[in-house]
N, C-alpha and C positions, 0 to 999 in steps of 0.2 A: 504494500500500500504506500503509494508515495503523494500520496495527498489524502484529505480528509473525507472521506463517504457517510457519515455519520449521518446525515441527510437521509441519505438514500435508504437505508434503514428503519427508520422511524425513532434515530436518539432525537431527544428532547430538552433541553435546558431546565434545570429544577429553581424556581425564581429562590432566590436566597439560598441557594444551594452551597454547602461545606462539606465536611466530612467526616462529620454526624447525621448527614441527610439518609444515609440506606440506616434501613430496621438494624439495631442493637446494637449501636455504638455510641460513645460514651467520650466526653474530653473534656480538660478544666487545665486554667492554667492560674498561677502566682508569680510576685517580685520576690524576689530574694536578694538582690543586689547583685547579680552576677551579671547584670547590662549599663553599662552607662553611657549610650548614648540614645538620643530620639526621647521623645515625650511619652511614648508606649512601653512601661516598666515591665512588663510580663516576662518573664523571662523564664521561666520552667514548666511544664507542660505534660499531660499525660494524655493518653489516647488509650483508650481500652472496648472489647468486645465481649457481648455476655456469653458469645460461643466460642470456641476453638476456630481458629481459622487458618486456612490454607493460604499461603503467603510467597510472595516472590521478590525478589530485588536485582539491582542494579548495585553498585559502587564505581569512587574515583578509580584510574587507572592509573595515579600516581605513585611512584615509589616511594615518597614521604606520606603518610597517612594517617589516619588518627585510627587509636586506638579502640573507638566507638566501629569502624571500616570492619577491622577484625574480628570483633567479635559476632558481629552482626552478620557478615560471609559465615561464618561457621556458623549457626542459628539457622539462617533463612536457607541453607544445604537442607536442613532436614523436613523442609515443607512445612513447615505449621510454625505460627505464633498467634499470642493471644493479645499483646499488650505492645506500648511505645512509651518511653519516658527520650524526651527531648529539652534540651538548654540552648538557651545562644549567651550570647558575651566571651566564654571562650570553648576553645576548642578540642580541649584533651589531646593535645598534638605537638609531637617535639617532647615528650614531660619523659623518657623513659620507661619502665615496666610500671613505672607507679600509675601511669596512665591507663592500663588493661584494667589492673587492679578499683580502679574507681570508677569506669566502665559495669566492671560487673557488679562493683558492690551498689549501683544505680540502677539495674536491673532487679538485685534483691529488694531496694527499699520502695521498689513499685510494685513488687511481687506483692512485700507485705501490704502495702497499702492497699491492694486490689483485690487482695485475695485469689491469685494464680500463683503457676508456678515460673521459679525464677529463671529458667531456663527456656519459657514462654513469653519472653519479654525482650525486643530490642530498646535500641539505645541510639542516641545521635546525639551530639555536642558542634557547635558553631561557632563563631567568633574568635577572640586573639590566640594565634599560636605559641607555643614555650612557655604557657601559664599552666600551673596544676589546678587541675579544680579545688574550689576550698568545698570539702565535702560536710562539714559541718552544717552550713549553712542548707546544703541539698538534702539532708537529713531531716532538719526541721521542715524544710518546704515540702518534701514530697506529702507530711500527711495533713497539708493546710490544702491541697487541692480536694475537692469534690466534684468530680468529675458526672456532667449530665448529657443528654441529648441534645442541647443547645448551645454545649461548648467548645465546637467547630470552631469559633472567631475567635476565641482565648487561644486553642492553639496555633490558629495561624499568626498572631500578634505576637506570643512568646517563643518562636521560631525567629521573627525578626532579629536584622543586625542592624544594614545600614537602610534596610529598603524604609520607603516613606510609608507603604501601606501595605495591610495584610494581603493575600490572594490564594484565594478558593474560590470553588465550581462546583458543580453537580448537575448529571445528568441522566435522565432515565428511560426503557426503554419495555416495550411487554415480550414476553418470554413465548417461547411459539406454544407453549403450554399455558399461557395467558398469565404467569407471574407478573407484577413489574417488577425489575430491579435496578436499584439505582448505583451508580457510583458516583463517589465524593472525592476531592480533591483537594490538599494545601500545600503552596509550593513556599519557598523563603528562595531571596537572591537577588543582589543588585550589583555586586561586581564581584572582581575573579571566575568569570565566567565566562568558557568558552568547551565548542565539544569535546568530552573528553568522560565522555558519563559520568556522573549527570548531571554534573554542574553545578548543582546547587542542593538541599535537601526540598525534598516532595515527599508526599507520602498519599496513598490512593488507598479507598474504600468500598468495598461493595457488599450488599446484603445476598448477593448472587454467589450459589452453588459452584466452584470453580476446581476444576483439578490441579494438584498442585504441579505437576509439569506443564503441564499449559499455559499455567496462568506465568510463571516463568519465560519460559518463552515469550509470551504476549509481552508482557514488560517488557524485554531487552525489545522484543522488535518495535514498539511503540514508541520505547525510547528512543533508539535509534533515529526515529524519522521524525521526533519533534524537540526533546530536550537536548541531542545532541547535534541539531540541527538551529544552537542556540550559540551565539558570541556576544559580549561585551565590550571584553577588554583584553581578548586574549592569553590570560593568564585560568587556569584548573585547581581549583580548591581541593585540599587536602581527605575532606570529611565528605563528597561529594556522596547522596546517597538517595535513592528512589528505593520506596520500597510499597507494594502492594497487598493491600488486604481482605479476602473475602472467606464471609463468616455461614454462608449458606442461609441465611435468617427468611430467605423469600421466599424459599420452599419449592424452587424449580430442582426438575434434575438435574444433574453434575453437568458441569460445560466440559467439553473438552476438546481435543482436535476436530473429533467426527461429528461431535454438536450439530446441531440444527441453530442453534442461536450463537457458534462460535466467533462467525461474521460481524454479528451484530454486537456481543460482546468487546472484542476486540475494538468494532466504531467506537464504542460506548467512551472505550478507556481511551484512543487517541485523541478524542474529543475534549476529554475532561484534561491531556496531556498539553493538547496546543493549545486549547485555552489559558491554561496553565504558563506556557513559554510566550507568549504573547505577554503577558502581567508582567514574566519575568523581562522581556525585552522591552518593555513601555517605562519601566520603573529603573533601568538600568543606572548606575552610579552617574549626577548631575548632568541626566539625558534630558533629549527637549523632544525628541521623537523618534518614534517608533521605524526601524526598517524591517520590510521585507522582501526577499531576492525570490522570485523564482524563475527558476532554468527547465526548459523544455527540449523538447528535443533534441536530448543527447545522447551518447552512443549508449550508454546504460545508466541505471538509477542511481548507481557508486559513482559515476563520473558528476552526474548532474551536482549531486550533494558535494563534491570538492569543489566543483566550479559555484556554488549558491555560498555557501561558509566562507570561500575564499571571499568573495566578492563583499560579503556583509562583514565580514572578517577586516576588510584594508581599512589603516588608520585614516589615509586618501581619502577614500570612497565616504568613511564616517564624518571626517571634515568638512568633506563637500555638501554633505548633507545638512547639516548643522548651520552652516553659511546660505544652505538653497542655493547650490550651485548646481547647474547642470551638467557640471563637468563631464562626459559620458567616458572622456578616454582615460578615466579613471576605473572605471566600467569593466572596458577592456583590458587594461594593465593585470588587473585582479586575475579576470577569469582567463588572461593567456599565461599568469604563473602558475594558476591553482593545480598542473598534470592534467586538467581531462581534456579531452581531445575537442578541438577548435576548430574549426577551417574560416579565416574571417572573412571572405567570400558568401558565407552564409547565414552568419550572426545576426540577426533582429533584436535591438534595444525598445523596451520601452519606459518611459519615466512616467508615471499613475494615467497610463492608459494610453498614453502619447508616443507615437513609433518616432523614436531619432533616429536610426539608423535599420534601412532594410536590405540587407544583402549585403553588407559590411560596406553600404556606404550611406554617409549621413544624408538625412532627408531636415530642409530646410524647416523651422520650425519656430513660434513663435516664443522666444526666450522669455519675455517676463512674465508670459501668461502658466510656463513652467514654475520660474521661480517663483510666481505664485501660491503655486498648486505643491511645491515643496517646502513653504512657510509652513504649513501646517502641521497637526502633530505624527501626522503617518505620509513616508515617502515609498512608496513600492514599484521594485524594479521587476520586469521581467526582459530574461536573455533567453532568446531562443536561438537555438544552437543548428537544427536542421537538420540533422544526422542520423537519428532513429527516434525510440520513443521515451527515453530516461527522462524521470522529471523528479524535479525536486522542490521544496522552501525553507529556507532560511529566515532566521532571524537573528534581529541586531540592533541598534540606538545608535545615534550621532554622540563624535566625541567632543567635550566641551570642557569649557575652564573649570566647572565645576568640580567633573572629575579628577582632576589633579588636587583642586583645593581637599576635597575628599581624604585622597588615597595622602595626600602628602603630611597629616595631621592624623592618622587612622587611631594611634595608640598615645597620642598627646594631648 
């Protein structure tokens, strides 16, 4: 799937939709002091299901990683979790073996609190690297949350680092056995991000029946064509982590590859994904707007996606945008480094709708009614390539002063 079918299907948008939306989940978050930046204190957070669930993940692909990364790869290996305890402010990352060790012992004191087992419980921490958690404090927080079906928005809030706002979705869809089931979604992220899975911490919910290899698979593929089809600022966070949750609560039969509602599943969860990478690229570290690349017609789906990443990827390309420039042969600079194969004899540009260039040669075009149309807060390019039928989208933000004043004061 190299674009969004979710349409086609019958997903749905759940208005106020988080992920507490599908039947029997549960979330509440508290301040502890472990955040000090932004006006939104929350900073620890649980996520809990009244069922056993069948569970999937993603992680960074970095070799510096937090120790939340590892523990959580061995857990989500065995198909099932029940629970999530999450932090931002810092990271559990760089800190040593003392790092595993406060990992899990944040696993226990949500176990206790919730009453599972501790071995049913992942973990994620966010924020400043080479800091030990001060676990004293996390001790007393974990049993000050009470955790309900309306506190979807507390844990998207206490995920927060640098982003200005929370971002959750939910969407639902009826089962060919006439269930509905919904999934839920909260993402955090506003910079050190770029593909490299997953970029930032997410976390996905469903009240739907799901096998635990499948729903695996669904995730890495999902991710693939939306959260990793995400850039900033070119840099890959340590603690990078998606991870998927479904508790069977709706009462369809098991989803699985040979499913009747596999299809639709899978729309269900890209949906709630690219909504999700959208939030994450709109809100990017001191952006002013929203980009997005898509590339058609290339020789396959892996090429499109180097040439779309590239392209929303250049520091150039984000400049340009930021200023409403329509530079295009910044365009092309991008997508003739990115490896996938080119022929500019063939390349069609367009800037929000408007062809500048068709068959690799510019078409005369009315400049300020562009730079118009690129003041605003979404600029979307498509490159069509000509070549077969690979397609892809990306996404990405313009880069601005902000972002430096940001990144260059992060820990002062």
């Amino acid at each position: 799937m190299s674009g969004d079918s979710s349409a086609s299907v019958g997903v749905t948008l759940v208005s106020g939709g988080t992920i507490t939306s599908p039947l029997g989940f549960a979330a509440g978050g508290v301040f502890i002091g472990l955040k000090t930046r932004g006006e939104d204190k929350l900073d620890l957070a649980l996520l809990v299901s009244d069922a056993l669930c069948s569970v999937g993940g993603v992680f960074t692909t970095s070799a510096i990683r937090s120790a939340t990364v590892d523990l959580d790869r061995e857990r989500v290996a065995r198909g099932r979790a029940r629970a999530l305890i999450v932090n931002a402010g810092i990271a559990n990352t760089c800190v040593g073996a003392q790092g595993y060790k406060d990992a899990e012992e944040m696993t226990r004191l949500a176990a206790d609190a919730l009453g599972v087992a501790a071995e049913d419980v992942l973990v994620c921490s966010t924020g400043v690297i080479g800091v030990e958690l001060p676990m004293s404090l996390i001790r007393s927080g974990v049993s000050e949350i009470a955790p309900d079906d309306d506190g979807g928005n507390q844990l998207a809030r206490a995920m927060m680092t640098t982003d200005t706002h929370p971002k959750e979705t939910a969407v639902s869809f009826t089962a060919s056995t006439g269930q509905t089931i919904t999934i839920g979604g909260v993402a955090k992220g506003s910079g050190m991000i770029h593909p490299n899975m997953a970029t930032m911490l997410s976390f996905a919910a469903t009240d739907a029946a799901v096998d635990a290899g499948f729903l695996q698979t669904t995730v890495k593929a999902v991710a693939d064509e939306t959260y990793n089809m995400l850039t900033v600022d070119g840099d890959s966070s340590t603690n990078d982590t998606f991870l998927a949750f479904a508790n069977g609560r709706a009462g369809n039969p098991v989803i699985d590859e040979r499913s009747p509602d596999a299809a639709a599943f899978r729309a269900a969860l890209h949906r709630v994904c690219t909504d999700l990478t959208r939030m994450l690229a709109r809100d990017g570290e001191g952006a002013s707007r929203l980009i997005t690349v898509q590339v058609d017609g290339a020789r396959s789906d892996a090429d499109a996606r180097k040439a779309a990443k590239t392209i929303a990827g250049s520091n150039l390309v984000k400049s340009a945008v930021y200023g409403a420039d329509p530079n295009w042969g910044r365009l092309m600079m991008a997508l003739g480094r990115s490896g996938a194969e080119a022929v500019e004899e063939r390349v069609d540009l367009f800037v929000n709708g408007v062809c500048i260039m068709e068959a690799g040669t510019p078409i005369p075009f009315h400049r300020d009614a562009v730079v118009a149309m690129m003041s605003g807060e979404q600029v979307d390019f498509r490159v069509s390539l000509n070549l077969a039928d690979g397609a892809a989208t990306a996404f990405g933000c313009d880069l601005t002063e902000q972002y430096v004043i940001i990144n260059s004061a992060y820990t002062t």
